[in-house]
C-alpha positions as CSV (number, residue, x, y, z in Angstrom):
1,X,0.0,0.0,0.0
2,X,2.0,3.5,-0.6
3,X,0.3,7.1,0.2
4,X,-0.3,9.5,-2.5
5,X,1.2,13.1,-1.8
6,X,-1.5,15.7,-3.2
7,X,0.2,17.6,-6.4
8,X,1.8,20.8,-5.3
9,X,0.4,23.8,-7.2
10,X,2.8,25.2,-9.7
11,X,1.1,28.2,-10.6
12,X,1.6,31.4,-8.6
13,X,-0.9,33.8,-7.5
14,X,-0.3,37.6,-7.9
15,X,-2.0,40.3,-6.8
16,X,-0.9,44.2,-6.9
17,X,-1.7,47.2,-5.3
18,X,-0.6,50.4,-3.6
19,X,-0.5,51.4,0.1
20,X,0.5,55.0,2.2
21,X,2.9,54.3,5.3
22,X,1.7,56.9,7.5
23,X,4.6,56.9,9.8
24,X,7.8,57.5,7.2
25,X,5.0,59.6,4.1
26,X,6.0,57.2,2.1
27,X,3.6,55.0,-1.2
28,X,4.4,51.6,-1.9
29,X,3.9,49.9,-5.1
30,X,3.3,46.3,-3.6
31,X,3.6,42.8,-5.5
32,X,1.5,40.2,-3.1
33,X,2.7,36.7,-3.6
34,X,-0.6,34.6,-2.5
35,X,0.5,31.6,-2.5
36,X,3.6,32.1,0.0
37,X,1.9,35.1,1.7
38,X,4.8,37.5,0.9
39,X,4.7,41.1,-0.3
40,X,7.1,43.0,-2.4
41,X,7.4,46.5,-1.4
42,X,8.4,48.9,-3.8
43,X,8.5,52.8,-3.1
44,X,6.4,54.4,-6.0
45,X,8.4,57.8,-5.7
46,X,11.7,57.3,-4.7
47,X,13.7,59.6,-2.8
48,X,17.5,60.2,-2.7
49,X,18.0,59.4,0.9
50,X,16.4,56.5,1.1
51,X,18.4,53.2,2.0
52,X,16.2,50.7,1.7
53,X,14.6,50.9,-2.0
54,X,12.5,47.6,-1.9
55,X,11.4,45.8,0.9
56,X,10.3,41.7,1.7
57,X,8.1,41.1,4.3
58,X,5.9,38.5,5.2
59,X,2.2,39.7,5.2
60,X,-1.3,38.9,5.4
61,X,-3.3,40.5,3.0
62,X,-6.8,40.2,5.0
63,X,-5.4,42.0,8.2
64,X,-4.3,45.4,6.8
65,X,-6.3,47.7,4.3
66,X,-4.5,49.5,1.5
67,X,-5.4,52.1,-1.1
68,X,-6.3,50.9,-4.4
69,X,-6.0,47.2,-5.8
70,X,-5.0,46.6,-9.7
């Protein structure tokens, strides 16, 4: 008798949108991975000064609201 392991999805699920972090003024362009519940953030208007250009965090898109989804 052997077990059959359930196939893994291959496909990846994308979603976009844009956010405001209140604290630092700052608008992120944001790439949400679904599937491994990470976000890409990206800073929509950069600024000279600014170390850290893109950020990857893990995140829970149903706890936080954002701007506008496309």
């Amino acid at each position: 008798m052997s077990v059959l392991l359930p196939e893994e999805k291959k496909e990846i699920t994308i979603r976009r949108f844009i956010d405001w972090d209140k604290c630092t003024n700052i608008f992120y362009n944001n790439i949400y991975l679904e599937n491994c519940k990470f976000v890409i953030k990206m800073n929509l208007i950069p600024k000279e000064n600014l170390e850290e250009d893109i950020k990857i965090k893990k995140f829970d898109l149903g706890k936080y609201t954002y701007l506008c989804s496309y």
